[in-house]
PyMOL commands that place a pseudoatom at each C-alpha (Angstrom):
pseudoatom trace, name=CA, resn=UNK, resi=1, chain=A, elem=C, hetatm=0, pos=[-157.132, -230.591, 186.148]
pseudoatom trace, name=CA, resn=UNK, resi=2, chain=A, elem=C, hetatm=0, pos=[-154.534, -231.843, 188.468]
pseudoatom trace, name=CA, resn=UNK, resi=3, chain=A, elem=C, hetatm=0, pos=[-152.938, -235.380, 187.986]
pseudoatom trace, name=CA, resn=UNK, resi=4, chain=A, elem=C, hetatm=0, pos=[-151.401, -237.043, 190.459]
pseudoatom trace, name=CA, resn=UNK, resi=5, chain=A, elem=C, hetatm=0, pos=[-148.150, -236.837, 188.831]
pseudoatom trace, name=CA, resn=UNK, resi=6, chain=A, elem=C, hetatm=0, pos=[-148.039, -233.196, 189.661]
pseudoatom trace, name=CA, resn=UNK, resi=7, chain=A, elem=C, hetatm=0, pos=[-147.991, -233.077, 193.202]
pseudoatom trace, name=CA, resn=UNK, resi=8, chain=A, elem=C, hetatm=0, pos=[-145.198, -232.237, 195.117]
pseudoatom trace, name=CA, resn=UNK, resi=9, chain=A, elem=C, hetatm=0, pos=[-143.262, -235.044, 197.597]
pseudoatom trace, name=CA, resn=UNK, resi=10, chain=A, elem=C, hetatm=0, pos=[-144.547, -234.924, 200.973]
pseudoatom trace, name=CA, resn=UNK, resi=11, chain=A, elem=C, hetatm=0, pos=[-148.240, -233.843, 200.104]
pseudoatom trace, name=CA, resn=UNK, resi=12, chain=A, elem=C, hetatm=0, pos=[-151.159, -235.499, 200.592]
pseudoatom trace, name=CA, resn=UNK, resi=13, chain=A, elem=C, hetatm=0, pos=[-154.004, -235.427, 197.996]
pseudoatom trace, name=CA, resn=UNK, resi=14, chain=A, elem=C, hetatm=0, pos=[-157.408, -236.814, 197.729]
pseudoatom trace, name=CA, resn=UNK, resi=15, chain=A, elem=C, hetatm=0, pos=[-158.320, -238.341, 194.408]
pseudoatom trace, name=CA, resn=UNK, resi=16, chain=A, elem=C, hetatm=0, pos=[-161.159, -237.082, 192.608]
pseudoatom trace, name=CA, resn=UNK, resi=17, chain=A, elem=C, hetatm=0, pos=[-161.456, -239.401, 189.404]
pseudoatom trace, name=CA, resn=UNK, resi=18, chain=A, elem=C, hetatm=0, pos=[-160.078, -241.768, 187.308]
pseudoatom trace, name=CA, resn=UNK, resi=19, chain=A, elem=C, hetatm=0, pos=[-159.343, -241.196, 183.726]
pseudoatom trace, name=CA, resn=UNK, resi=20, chain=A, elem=C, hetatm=0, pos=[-158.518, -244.263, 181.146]
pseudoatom trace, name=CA, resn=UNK, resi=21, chain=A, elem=C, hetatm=0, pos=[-159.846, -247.226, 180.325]
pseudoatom trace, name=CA, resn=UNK, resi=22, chain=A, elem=C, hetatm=0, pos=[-160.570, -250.968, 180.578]
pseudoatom trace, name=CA, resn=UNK, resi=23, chain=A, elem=C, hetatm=0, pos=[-158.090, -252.793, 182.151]
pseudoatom trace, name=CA, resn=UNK, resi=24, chain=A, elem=C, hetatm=0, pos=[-155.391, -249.922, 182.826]
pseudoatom trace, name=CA, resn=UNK, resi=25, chain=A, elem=C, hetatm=0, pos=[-158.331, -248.477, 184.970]
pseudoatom trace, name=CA, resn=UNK, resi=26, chain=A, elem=C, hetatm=0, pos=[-159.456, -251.862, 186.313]
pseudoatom trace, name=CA, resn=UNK, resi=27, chain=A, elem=C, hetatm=0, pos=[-155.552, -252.273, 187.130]
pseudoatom trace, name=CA, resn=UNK, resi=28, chain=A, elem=C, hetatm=0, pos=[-155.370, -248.468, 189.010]
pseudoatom trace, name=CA, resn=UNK, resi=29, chain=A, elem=C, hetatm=0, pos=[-158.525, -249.437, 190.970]
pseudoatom trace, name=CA, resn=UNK, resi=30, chain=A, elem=C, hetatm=0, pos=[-157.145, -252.816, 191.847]
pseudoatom trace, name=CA, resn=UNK, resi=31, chain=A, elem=C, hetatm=0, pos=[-154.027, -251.424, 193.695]
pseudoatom trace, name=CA, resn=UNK, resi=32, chain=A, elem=C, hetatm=0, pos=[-156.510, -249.492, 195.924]
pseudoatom trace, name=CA, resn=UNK, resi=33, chain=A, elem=C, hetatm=0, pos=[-156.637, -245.690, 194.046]
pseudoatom trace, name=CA, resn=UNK, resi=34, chain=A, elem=C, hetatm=0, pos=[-160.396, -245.275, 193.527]
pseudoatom trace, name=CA, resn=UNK, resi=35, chain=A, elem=C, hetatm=0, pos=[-162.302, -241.766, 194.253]
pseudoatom trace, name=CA, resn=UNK, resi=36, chain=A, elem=C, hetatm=0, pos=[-162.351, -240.394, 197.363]
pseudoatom trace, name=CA, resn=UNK, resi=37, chain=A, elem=C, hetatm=0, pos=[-159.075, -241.906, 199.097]
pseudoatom trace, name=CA, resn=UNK, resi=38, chain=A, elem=C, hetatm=0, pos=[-156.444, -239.842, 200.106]
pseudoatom trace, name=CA, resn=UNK, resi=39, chain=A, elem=C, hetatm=0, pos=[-152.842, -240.912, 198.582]
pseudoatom trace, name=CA, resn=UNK, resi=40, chain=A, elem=C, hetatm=0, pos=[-149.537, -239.225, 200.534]
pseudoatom trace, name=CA, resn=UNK, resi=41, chain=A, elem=C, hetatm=0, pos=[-146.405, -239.084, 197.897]
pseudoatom trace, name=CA, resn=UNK, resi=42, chain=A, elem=C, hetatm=0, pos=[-143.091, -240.269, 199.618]
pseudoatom trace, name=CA, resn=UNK, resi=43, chain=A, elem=C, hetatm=0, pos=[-140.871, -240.703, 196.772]
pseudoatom trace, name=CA, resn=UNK, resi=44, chain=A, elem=C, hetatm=0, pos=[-140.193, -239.979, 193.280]
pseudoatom trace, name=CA, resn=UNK, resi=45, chain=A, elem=C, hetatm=0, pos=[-137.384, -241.802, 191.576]
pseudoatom trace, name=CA, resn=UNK, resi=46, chain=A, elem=C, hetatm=0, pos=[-134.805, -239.430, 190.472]
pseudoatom trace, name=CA, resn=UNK, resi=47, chain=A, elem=C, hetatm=0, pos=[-135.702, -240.143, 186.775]
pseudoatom trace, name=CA, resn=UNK, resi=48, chain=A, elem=C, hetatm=0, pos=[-139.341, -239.400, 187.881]
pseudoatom trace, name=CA, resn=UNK, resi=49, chain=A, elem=C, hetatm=0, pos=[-140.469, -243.025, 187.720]
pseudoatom trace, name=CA, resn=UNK, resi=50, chain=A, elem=C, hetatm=0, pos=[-141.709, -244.503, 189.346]
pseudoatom trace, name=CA, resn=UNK, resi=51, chain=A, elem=C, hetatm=0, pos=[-143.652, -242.654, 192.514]
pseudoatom trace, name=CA, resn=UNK, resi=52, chain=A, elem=C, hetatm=0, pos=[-143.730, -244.074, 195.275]
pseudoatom trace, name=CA, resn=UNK, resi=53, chain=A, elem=C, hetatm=0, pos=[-147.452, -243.465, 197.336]
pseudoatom trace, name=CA, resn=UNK, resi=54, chain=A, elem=C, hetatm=0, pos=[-149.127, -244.601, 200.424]
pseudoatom trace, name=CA, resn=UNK, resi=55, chain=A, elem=C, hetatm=0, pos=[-152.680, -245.485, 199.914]
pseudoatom trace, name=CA, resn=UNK, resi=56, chain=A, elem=C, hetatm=0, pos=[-155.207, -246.717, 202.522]
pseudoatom trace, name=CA, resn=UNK, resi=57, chain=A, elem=C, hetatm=0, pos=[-151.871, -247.652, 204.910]
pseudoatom trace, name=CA, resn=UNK, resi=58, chain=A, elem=C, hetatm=0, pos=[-149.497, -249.273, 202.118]
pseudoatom trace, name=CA, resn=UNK, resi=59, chain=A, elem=C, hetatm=0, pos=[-147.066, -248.140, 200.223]
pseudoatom trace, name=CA, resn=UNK, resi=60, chain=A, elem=C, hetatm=0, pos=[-147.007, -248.321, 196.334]
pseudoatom trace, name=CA, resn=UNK, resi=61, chain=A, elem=C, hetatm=0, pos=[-145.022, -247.853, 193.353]
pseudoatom trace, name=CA, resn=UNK, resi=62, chain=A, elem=C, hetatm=0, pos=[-146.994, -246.731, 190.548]
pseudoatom trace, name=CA, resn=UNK, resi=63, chain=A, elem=C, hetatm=0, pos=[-145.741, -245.497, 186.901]
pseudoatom trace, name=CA, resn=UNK, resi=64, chain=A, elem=C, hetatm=0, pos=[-145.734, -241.933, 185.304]
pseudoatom trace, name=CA, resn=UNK, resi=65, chain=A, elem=C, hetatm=0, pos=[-147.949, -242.709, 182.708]
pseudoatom trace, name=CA, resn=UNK, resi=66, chain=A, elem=C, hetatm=0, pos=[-151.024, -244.500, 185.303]
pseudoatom trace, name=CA, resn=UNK, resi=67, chain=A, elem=C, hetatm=0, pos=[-150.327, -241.295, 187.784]
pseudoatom trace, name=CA, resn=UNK, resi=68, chain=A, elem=C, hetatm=0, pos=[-151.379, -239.005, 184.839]
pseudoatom trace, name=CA, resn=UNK, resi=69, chain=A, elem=C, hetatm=0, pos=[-154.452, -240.466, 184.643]
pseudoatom trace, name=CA, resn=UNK, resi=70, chain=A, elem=C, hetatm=0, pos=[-155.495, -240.076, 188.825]
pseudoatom trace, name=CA, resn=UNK, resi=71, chain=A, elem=C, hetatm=0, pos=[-157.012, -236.653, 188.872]
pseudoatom trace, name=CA, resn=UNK, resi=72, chain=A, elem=C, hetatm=0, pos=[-155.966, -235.332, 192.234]
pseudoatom trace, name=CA, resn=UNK, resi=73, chain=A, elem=C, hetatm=0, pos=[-157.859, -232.545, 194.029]
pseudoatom trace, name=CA, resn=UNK, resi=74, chain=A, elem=C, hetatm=0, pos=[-156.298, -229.026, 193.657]
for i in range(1, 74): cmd.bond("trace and resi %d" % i, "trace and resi %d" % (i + 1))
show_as sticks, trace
zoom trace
């Protein structure tokens, strides 16, 4: 399984699922990550949070820990 925290800047990705629960997942699917939509990584902080995506034309900060649980197509 690959998380979104594991790909590389400058890729693209399509997300395949999303793991957690309740409101961290209702949170994740609220800033526009749900399955099927393909996220591009521009940044990563140079402590490694937070990433920096574009998703569905916007770009998006979003924390190590909720990028862990976006399963990312391989």
């Amino acid at each position: 399984m690959k998380t979104l925290r594991e790909v590389k800047i400058g890729e693209t990705t399509k997300v395949v699922k999303l793991h957690g629960e309740g409101a961290v997942k209702r949170r994740i699917m609220d800033m526009g990550i749900t399955k099927g939509v393909d996220v591009y990584v521009r940044k990563v902080a140079p402590l490694g949070d937070p990433i920096e995506v574009t998703v569905r034309g916007y770009e998006l900060s979003i924390r190590k820990a909720d990028a862990e649980m976006i399963e990312v197509a391989e």
